[in-house]
C-alpha positions in Angstrom: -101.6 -34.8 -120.4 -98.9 -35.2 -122.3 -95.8 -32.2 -122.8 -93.9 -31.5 -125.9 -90.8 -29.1 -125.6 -89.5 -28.5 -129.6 -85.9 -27.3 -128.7 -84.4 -27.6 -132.3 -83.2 -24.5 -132.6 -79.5 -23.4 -133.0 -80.1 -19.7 -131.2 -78.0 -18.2 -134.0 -78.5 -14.7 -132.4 -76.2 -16.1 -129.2 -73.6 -17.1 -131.1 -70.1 -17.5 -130.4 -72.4 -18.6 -126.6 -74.3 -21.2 -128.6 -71.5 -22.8 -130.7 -71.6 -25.9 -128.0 -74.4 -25.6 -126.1 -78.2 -25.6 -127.8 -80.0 -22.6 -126.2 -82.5 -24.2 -124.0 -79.4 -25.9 -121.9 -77.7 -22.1 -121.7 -77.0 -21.4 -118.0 -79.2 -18.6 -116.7 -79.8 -17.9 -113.0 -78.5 -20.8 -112.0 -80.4 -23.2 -113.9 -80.6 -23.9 -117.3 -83.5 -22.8 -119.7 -85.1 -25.5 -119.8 -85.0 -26.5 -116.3 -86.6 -23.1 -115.6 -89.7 -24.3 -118.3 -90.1 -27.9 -116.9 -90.6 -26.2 -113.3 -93.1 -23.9 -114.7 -95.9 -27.2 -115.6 -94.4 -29.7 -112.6 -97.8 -29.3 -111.0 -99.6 -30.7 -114.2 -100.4 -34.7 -114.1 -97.7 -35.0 -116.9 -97.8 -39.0 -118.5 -95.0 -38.0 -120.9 -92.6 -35.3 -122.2 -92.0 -35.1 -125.7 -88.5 -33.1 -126.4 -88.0 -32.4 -130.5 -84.3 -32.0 -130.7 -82.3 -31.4 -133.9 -79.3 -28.9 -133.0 -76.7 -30.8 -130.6 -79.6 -32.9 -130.0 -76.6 -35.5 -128.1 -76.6 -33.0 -125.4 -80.1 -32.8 -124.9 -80.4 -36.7 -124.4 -77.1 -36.6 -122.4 -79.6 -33.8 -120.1 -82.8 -36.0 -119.7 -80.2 -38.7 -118.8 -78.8 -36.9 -116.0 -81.9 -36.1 -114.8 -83.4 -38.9 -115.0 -86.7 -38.4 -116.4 -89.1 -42.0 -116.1 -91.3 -40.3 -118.8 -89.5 -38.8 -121.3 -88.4 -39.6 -125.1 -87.0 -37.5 -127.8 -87.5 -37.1 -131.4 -84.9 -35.8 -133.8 -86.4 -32.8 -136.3 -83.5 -33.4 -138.6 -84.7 -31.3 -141.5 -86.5 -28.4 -139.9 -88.8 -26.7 -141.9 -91.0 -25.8 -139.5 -92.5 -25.8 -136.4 -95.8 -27.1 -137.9 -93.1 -29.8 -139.2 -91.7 -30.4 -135.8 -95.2 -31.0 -133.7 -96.1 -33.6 -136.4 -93.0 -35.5 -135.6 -94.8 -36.1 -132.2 -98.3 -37.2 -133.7 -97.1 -41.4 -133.6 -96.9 -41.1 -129.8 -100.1 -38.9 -128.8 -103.5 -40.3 -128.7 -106.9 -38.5 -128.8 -108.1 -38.7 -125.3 -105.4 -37.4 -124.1 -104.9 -33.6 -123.7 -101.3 -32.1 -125.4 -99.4 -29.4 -124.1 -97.1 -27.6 -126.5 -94.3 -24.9 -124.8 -91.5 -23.6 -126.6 -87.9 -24.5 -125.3 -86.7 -21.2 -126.1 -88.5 -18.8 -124.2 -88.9 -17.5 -120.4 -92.4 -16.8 -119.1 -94.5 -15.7 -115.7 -97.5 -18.0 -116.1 -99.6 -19.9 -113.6 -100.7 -23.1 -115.5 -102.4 -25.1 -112.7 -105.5 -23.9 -114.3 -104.6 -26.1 -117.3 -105.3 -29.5 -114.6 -109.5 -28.9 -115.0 -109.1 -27.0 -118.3 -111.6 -29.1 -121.3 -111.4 -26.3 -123.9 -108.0 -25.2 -126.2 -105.9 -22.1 -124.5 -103.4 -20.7 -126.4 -101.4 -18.2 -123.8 -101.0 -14.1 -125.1 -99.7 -11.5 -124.1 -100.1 -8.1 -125.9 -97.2 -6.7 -128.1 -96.6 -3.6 -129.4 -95.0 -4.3 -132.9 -97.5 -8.1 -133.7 -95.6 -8.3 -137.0 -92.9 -10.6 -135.3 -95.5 -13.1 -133.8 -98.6 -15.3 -134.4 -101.4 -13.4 -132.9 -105.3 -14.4 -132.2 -107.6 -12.1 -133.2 -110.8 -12.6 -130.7 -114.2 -11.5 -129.8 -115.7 -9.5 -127.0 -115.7 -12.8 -125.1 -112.1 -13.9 -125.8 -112.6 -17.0 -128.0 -110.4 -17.3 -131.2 -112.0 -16.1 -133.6 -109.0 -15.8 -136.6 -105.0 -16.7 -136.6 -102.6 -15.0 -138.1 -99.2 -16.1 -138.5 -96.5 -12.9 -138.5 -99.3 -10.3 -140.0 -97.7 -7.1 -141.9 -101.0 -5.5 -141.1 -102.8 -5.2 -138.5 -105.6 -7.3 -137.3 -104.2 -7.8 -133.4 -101.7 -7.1 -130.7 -102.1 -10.4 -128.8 -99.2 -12.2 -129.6 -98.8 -16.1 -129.6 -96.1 -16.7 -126.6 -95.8 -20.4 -127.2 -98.2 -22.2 -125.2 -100.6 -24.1 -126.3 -103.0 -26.4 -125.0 -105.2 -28.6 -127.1 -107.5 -30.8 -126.0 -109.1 -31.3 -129.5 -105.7 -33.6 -130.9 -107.8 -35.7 -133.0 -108.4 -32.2 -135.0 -104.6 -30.8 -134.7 -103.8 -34.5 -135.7 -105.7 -34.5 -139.1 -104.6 -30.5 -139.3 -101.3 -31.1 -139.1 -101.4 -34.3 -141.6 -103.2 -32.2 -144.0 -101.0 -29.1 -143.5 -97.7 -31.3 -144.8 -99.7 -33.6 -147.1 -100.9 -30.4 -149.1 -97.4 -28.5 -148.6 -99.0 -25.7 -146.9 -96.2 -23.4 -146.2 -95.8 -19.7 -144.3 -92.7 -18.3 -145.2 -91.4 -21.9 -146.8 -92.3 -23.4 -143.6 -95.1 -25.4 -142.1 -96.3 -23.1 -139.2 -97.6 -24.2 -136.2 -100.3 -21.6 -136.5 -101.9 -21.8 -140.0 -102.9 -26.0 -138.4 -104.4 -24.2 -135.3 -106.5 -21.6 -137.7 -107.7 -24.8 -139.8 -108.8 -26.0 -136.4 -110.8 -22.8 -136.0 -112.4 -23.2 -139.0 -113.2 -26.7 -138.7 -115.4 -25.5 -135.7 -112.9 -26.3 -132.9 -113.1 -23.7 -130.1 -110.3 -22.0 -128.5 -110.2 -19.2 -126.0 -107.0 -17.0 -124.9 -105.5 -16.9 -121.4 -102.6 -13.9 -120.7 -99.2 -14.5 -119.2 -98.3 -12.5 -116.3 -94.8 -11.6 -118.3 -92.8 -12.7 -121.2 -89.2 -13.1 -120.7 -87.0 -13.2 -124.1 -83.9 -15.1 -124.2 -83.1 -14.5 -128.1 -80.1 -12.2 -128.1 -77.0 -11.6 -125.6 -78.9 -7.8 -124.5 -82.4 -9.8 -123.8 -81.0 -12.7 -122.4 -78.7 -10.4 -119.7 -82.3 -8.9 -118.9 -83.8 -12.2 -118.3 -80.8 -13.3 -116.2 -81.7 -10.1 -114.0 -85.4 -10.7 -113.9 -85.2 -14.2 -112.4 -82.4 -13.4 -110.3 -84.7 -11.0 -108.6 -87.1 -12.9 -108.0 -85.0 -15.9 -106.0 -84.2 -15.9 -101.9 -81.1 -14.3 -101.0 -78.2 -16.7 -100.8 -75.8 -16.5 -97.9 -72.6 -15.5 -99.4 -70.9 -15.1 -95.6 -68.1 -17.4 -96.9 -66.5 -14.8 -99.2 -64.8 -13.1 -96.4 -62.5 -10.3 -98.9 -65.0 -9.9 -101.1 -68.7 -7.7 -101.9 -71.9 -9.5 -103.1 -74.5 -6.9 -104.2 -77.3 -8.7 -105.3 -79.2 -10.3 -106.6 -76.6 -12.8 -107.8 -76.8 -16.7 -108.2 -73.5 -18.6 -107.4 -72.9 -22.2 -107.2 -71.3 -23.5 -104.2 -68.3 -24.8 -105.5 -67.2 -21.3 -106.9 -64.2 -19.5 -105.4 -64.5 -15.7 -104.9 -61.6 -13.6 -103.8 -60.6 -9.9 -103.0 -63.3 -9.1 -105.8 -66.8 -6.9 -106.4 -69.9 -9.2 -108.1 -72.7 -8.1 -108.3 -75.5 -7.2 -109.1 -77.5 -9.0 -111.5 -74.2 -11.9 -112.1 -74.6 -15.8 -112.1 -71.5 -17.3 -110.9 -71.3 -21.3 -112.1 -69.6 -24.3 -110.3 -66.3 -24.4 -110.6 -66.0 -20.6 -111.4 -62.7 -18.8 -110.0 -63.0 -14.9 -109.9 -59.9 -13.2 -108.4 -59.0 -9.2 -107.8 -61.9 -8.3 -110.1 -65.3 -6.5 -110.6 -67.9 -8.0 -112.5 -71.3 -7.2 -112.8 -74.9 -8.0 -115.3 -73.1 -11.1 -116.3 -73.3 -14.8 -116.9 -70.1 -16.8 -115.9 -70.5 -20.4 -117.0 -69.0 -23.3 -114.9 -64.9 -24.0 -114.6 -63.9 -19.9 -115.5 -61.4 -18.3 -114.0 -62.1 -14.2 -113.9 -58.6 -12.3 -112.9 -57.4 -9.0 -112.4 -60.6 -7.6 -115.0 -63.7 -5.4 -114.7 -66.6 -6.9 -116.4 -69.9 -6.2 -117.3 -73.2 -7.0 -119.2 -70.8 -10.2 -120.5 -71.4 -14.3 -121.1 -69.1 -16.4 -120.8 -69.0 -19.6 -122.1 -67.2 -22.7 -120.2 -63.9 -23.7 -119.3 -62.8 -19.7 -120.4 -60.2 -17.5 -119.2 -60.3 -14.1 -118.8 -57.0 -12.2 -117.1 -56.7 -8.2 -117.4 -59.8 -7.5 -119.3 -62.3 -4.4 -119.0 -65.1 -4.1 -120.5 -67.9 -6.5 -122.0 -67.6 -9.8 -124.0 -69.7 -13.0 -125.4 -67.5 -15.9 -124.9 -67.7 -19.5 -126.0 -66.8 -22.6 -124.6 -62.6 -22.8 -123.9 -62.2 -19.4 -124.8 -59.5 -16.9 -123.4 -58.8 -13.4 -123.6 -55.6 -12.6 -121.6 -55.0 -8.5 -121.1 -57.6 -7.2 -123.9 -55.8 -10.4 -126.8 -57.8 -12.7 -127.8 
């Protein structure tokens, strides 16, 4: 199968955090987002992965360099208007035989896809909402096939909220959906959605079933993505932290083994990058990004951006990159 990962998006709600960084190559527990998607399908006989950049898109390709992916290429979504707009971008390089498997670059999720390896029908992944005017939903029958999609509905008609997987096996259909979805300017919203080509699918007869997530883990603002950082850290093997002899590590926490800790409280819930230099403080519920320095400050449910400096501080702050606050000055 073949993966595409659309991770265009400028995370505006993360801002000053995003002003040099896309979103999906944010640090979170110790890894960046989309290191923590990629491992979520590395079971799956992958041919290809497709990444749709468009916001610091250089940094993206400067990422798959490092890590030196054999089977990946990226495409450049220059205007978005879309993300209907952005999975046609990808249509040149799929062929029909071959299943395509679409995950958003911006989102966390608890999902075990090794079902998708003997899967022949389209799965769209849910998970049930309380407030579906936000999302796409599926509206189904008593045997979960798709029977209707709605994209954002300001009525009801279903809580099972689109959580940005999809799997379609039918491309030769999403191909001609999608062609006919920007050669007729269909538009949601002014943009050409993803969903309104699955529901053409649907009602050219293509069959699609539902499959739930275990959990849905939302990186879209600084409150949501401090939760996520927590959620994943709790889930990880204790590190041994033996080597900070004068300091406390409650955890969970995630640090990187070239950062320095001393005389200082972290924890819980903190991920500490490489580099990082914390000295005679407290800090916990945080994100510290790699070459800080943290001293003499007591700090909580904060990111921090890289290369920052942060001396005589308390309280809570969303740096960017090369920032510094020096005893409560900016």
């Amino acid at each position: 199968m073949k993966v595409i990962l659309p991770v265009a998006g400028t995370g505006t709600r993360l801002r000053p955090f995003t002003l040099s960084l896309p979103k999906c190559l944010l640090p979170i527990a110790g890894r960046t987002l989309i290191d923590h998607i990629i491992a979520s399908y590395d079971s799956l006989p992958v041919s290809e992965q497709i990444f749709i950049t468009g916001y610091k898109g250089e940094l993206v390709e400067d990422f798959i360099k490092q890590r030196s992916f054999q089977n990946a290429r990226t495409v450049r979504q220059c205007n978005p208007q879309g993300l209907g707009e952005a999975i046609s971008l990808c249509l040149p390089f799929l062929t029909d035989d071959e299943p395509v498997l679409i995950i958003l670059g911006d989102t966390l999720f608890d999902a075990d896809l090794s079902f998708l390896k003997t899967e022949k029908e389209n799965v769209l992944m849910t998970r049930e909402v309380e407030d579906p005017r936000r999302f796409g939903v599926a509206v189904t029958d008593s045997s979960g096939r798709i029977t209707k999609l709605v994209e954002k509905p300001q009525t009801f008609v279903s809580n099972e909220a689109l959580v940005g997987i999809y799997y379609i096996t039918d491309v030769a259909l999403l191909r001609s959906s999608l062609e006919k979805l920007i050669r007729e300017d269909i538009r949601t919203r002014n943009e050409y959605q993803l969903t309104d080509a699955l529901q053409m699918m649907v009602e050219s007869g293509a069959k699609f079933r539902t499959a739930p997530i275990r959990s849905w883990l939302d990186c879209g603002t600084a409150e949501s993505f401090l939760k996520t950082n927590a959620k994943i850290l709790s889930g990880l093997e204790p590190q041994d932290v033996s080597r900070f002899k004068d300091s406390t590590i409650i955890p969970p926490c995630h640090i990187a083994e070239t950062a320095v800790i001393r005389n200082s409280l972290v924890g819980p819930n903190v991920s500490v990058g490489p580099g990082v230099v914390i000295e005679n403080s407290k800090i916990a519920d945080s994100v510290i990004s790699e070459h800080t320095t943290l001293v003499d400050s007591e700090i909580s449910h904060s990111i921090f951006g890289g290369d920052s400096e942060v001396k005589g501080f308390k309280g809570s702050l969303l740096l960017g990159d090369h920032s510094k606050v020096i005893s409560g000055v900016l």
